[in-house]
N, C-alpha and C positions, 0 to 999 in steps of 0.2 A: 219864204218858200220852205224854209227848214218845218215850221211848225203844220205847213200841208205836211208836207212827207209822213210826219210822226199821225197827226190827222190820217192820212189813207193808211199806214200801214196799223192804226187803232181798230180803223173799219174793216181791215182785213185780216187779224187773228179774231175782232170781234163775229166777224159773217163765218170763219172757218172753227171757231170755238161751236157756235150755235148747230153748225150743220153737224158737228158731230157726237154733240150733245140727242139722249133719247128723247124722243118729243111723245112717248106715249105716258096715259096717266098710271101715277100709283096711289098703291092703297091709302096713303098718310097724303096727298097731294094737299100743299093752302089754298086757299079760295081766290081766286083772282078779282075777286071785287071787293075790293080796299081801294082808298082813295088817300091823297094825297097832296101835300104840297111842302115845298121843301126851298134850299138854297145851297149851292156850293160856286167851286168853279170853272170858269169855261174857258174853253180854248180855240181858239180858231188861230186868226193871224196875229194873234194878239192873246195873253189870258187876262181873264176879265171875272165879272161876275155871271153865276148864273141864275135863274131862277125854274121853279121845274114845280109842274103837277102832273095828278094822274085822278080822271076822273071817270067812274065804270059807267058805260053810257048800256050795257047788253055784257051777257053771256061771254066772258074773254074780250071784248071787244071796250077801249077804253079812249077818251080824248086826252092826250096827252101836253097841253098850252104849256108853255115857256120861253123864254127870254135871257138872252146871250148879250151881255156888253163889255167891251173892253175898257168902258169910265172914261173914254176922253171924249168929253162932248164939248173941249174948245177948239179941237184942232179938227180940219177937212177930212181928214185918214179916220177919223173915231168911225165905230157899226155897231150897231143894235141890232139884233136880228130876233124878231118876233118867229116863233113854231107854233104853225098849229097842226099837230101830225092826227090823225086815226090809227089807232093798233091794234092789233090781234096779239094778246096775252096768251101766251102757251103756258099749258100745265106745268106746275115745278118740275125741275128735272135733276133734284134733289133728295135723296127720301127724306132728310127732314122738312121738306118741302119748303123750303127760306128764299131757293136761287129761281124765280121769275124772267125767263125772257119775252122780248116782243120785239115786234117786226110790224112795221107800218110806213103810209103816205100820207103827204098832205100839203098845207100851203107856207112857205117861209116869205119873211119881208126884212128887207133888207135895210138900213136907214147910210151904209156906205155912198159917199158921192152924192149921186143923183140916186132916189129910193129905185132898188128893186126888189118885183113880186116872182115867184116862179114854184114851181113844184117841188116837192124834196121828198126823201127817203130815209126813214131814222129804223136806226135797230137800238137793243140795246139789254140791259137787265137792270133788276127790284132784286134785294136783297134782305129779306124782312129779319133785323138782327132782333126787334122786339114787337111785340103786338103794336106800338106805334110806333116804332122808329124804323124807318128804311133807307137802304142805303141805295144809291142807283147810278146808274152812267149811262151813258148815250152817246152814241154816233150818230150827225145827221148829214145828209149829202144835199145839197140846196142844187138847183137848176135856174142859172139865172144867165146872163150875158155869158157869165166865166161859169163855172162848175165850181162851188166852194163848199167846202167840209168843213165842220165845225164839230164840236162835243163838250158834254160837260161830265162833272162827278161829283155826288152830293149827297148830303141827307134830307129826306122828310117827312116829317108829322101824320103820323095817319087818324084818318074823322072818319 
């Protein structure tokens, strides 16, 4: 229960961070179409591994796949949680243009108990510390039986 709390209260300096962040473009803006794949780690009930990409499917608009596990795949209590969010990539809001956020929906799967499917809501930020290295985190909000939040923090490889 402690690591929901720290979970919601991540998603909410992350959603109150964003909203008052400028979301208009500037002159030096990066390009939002870089892609990605990466590893760090994750948190939900448990911290585990993460795995995280980003792939630009349109104009700011990117598929974001990745994969949350806590590594215990002998005991009943182990979760794997598949993401497959959609996002809208906003313009840096950085003038060196490095700090990338986005805000999207989409489908999470759960491998807890018995599996479940349901809709979820991930915000988060790219932090491009080098032409291929970026740094990122993420809050997702999963809709399942229970409402369960989850997140990671990581680096990855840009192609």
């Amino acid at each position: 229960m402690k690591i929901r709390s720290i979970a919601a209260i991540a998603l909410g300096i992350t959603a109150a961070s964003m909203a008052a962040l400028p979301m208009a473009a500037n002159a030096q803006d990066a390009s939002t179409d870089y892609n990605y794949v990466g590893a760090g780690v994750g948190i939900g009930d448990d911290v585990g591994l993460s795995i995280n990409s980003k792939v630009t499917v349109a104009d700011n608009v990117s598929v974001r796949p990745g994969v949350i596990s806590d590594l215990d795949f002998n005991g009943d209590d182990g979760e794997t949680v598949f993401l497959l969010p959609v996002t809208y990539d906003f313009n840096a809001v950085t003038d060196n243009g490095r700090l990338l956020p986005y805000l999207g929906g989409g489908l999470s799967v759960s491998t807890e108990g018995s599996t479940s499917v349901g809709p979820m809501l991930t915000g988060g930020v790219d932090y491009r510390i080098t032409e291929r290295i970026v740094a990122n985190g993420a809050v997702n909000v999963s809709f399942y039986d229970n409402t369960e939040v989850n997140g990671s923090v990581g680096l990855g490889y840009t192609f």
